[in-house]
Backbone as JSON, one array per atom type, in Angstrom:
{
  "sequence": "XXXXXXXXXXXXXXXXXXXXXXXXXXXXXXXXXXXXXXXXXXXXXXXXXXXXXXXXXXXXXXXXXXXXXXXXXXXXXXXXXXXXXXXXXXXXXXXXXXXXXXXXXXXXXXXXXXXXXXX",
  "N": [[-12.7, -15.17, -9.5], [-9.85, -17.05, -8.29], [-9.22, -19.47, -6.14], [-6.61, -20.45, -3.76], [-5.32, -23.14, -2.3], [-2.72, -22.73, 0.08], [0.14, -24.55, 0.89], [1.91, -24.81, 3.72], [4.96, -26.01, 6.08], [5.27, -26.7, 9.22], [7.48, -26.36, 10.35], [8.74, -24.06, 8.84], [7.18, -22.03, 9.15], [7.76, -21.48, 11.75], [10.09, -20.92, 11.56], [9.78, -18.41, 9.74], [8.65, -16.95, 12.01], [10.58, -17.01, 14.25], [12.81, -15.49, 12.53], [11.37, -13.25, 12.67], [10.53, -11.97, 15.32], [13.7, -12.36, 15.63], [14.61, -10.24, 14.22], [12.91, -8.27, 15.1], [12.89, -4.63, 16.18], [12.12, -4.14, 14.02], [10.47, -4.43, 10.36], [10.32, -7.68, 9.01], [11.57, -9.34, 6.12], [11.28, -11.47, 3.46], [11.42, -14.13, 0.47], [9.18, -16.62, -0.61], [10.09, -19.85, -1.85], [8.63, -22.83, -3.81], [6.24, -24.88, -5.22], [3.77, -24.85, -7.73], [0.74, -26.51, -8.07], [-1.75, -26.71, -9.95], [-4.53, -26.0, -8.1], [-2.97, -25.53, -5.8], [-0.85, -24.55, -3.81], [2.34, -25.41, -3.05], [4.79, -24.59, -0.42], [8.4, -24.76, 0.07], [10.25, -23.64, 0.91], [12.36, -21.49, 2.39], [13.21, -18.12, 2.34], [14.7, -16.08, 4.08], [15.47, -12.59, 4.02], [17.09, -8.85, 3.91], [15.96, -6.79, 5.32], [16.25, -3.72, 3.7], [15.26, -1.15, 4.18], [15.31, -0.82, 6.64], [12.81, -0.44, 8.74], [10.14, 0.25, 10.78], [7.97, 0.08, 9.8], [7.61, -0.51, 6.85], [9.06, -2.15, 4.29], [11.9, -2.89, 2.11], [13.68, -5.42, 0.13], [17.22, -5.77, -0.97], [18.35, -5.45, -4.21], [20.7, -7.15, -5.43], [20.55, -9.03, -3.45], [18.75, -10.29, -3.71], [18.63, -11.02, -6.45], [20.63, -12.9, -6.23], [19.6, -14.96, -4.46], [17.53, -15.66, -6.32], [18.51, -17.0, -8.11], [19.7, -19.44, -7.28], [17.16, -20.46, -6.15], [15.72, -20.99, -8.78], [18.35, -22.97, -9.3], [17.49, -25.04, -7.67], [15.47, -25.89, -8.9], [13.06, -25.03, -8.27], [10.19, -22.39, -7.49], [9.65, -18.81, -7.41], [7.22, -18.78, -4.85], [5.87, -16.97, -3.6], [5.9, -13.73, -0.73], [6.65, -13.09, 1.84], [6.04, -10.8, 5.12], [6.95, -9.17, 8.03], [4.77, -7.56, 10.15], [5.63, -5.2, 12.74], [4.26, -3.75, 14.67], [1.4, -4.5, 14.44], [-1.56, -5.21, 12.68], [-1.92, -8.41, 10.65], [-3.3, -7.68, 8.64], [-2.94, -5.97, 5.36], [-1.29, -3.52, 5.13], [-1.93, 0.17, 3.2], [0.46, 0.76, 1.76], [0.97, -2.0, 1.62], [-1.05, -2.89, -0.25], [-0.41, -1.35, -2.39], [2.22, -2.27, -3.28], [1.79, -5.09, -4.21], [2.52, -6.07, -6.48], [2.3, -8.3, -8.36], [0.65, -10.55, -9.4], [0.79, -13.5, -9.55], [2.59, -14.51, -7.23], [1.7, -15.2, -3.58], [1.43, -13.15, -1.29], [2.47, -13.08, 2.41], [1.92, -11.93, 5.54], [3.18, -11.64, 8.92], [1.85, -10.68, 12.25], [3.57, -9.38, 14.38], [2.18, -8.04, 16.76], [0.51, -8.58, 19.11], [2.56, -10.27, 20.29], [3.71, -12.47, 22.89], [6.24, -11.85, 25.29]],
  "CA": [[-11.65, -15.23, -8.49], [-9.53, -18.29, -8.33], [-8.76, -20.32, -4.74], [-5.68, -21.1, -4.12], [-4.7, -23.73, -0.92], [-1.13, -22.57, 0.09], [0.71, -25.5, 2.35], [3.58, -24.97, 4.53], [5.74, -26.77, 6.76], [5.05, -26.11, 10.58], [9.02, -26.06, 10.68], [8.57, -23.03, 8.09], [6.17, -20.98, 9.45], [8.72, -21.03, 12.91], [11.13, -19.72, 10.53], [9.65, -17.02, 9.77], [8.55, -16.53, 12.93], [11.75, -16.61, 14.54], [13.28, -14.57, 11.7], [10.42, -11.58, 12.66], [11.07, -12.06, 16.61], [15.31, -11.52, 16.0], [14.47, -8.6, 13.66], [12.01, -7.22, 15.87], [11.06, -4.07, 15.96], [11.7, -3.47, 12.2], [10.08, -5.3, 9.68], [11.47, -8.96, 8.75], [10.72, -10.04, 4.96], [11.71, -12.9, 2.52], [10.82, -14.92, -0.04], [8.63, -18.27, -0.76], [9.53, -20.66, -2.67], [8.49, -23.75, -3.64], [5.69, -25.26, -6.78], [2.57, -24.77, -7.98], [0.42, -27.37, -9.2], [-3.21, -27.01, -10.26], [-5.01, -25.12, -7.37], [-2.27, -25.87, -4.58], [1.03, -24.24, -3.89], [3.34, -26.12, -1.66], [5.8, -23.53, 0.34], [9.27, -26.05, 0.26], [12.01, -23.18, 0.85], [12.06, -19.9, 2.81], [14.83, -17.62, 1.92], [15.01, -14.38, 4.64], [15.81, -11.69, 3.53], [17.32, -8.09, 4.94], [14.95, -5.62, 5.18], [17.14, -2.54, 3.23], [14.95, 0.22, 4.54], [15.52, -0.75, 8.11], [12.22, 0.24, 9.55], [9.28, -1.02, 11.62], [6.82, 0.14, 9.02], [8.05, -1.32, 5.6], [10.71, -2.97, 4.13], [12.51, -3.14, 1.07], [14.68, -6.01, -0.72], [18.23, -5.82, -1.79], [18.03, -6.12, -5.68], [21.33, -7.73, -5.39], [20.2, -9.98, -2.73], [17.2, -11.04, -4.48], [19.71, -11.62, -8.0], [21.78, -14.41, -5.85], [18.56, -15.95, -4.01], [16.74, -16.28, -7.3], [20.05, -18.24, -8.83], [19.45, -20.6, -5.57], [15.57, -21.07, -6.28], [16.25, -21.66, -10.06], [19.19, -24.41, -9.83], [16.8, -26.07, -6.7], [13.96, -26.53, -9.7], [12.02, -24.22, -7.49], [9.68, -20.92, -8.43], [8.61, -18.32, -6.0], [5.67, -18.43, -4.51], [5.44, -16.06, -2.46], [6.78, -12.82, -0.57], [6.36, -12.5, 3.23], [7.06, -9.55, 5.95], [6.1, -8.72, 9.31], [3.86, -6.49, 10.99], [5.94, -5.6, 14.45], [3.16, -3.66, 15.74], [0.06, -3.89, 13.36], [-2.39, -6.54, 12.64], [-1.56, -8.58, 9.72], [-3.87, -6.89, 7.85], [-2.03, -5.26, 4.51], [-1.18, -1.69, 4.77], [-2.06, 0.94, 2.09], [1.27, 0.69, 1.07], [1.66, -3.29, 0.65], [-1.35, -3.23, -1.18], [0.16, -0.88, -3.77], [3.5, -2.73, -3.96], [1.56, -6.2, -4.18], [2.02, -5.91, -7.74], [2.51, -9.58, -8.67], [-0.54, -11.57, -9.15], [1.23, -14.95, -9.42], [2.57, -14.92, -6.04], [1.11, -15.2, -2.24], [1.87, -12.35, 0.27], [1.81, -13.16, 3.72], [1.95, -11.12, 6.35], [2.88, -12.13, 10.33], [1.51, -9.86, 12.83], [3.91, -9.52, 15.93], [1.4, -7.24, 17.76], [0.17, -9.89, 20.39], [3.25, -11.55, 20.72], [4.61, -12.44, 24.24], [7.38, -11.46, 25.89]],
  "C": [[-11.23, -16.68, -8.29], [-8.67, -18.52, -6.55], [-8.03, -20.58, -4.7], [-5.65, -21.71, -2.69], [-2.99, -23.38, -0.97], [-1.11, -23.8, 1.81], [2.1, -25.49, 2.51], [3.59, -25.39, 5.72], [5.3, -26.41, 8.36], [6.82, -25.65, 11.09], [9.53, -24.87, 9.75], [8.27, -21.68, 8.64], [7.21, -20.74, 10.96], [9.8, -20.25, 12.38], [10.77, -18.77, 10.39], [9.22, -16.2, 11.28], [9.64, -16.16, 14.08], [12.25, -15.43, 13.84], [12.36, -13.16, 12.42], [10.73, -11.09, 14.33], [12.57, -11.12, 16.8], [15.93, -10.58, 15.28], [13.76, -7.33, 14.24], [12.86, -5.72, 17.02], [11.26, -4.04, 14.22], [11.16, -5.41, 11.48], [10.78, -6.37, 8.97], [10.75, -9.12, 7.24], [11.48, -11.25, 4.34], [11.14, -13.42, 1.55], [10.35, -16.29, 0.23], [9.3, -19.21, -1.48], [9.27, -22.27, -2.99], [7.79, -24.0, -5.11], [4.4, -25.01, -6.67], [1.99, -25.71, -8.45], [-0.98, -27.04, -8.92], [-3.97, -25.67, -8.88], [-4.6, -25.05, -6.04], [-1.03, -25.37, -4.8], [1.77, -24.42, -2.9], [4.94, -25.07, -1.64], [7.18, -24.91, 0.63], [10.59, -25.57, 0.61], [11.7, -21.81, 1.71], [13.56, -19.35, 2.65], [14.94, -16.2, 2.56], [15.72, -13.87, 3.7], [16.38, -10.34, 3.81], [16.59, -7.24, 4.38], [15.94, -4.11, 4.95], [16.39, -1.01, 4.1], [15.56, -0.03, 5.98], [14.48, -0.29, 8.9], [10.94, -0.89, 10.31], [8.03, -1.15, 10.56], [7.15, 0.0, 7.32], [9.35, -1.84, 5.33], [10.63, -3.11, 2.3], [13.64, -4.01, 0.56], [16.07, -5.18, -0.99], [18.32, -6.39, -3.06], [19.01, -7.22, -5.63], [21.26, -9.09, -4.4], [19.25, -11.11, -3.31], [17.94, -11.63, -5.7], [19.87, -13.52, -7.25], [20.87, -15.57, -5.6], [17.52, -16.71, -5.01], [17.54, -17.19, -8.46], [19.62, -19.3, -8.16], [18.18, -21.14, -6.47], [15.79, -21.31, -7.5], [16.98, -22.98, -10.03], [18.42, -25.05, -8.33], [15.53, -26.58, -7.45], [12.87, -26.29, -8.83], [11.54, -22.86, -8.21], [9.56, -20.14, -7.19], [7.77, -17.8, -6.0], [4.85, -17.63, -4.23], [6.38, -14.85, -2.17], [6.02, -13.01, 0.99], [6.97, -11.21, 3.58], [6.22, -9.93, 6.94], [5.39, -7.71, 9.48], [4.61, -6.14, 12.34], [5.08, -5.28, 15.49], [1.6, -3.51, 15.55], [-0.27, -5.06, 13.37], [-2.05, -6.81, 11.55], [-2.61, -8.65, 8.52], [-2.71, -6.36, 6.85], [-2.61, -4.16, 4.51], [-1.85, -1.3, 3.4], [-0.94, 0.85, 1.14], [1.62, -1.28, 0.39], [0.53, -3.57, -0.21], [-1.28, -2.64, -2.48], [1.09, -1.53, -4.06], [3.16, -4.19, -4.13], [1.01, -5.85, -5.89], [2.2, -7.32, -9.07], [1.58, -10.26, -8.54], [-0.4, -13.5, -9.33], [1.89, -15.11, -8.68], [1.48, -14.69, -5.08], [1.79, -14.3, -1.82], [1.42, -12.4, 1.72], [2.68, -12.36, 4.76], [2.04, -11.8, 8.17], [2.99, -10.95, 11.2], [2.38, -10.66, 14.28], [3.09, -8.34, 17.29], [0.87, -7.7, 19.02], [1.03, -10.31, 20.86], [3.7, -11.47, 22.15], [5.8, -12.22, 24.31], [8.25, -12.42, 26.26]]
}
């Protein structure tokens, strides 16, 4: 099993957190991206995304969405890293289902649990 340190931005991680907040209740997702080097992958881009299913309990990409955003991350000499979503009312624990569709072993999936959050 190989370690990986993932580092992102504190002005990142509000991003997504916002983003999951002014989607809330359905699930917010997006991509990572940013670089890999050696046993570190620096998070340098977040790219929301619209959650196509529309629900609170998964979410699905726009292929066409994903086409344009991965043009973007390409001509920025970026890869992606990663895939986020939310949780709106679950612990960010991965479902049954994201760990079947976590079928990419060269990204990160992270997960933000709005189950706690304040009001």
């Amino acid at each position: 099993m190989i370690l990986m340190v993932v580092k992102m931005s504190e002005e990142h991680y509000n991003q997504i957190v916002e983003q999951a907040k002014r989607e809330f209740p359905l699930e917010c997702c997006g991509l990572l991206a940013g670089s890999k080097i050696d046993d570190e992958i620096l998070i340098k881009k977040i790219y929301p995304m619209r959650n196509t299913d529309q629900s609170s309990e998964h979410f699905t990409m726009d292929p066409k969405e994903q086409f344009v955003v991965l043009k973007k991350i390409r001509a920025e000499d970026l890869e992606v890293v990663g895939i986020y979503h939310s949780h709106p009312y679950t612990p960010s624990r991965p479902s049954d289902e994201d760990k079947r569709l976590a079928y990419d072993p060269h990204v990160v999936y992270g997960i933000l649990s709005l189950k706690d959050r304040e009001h």
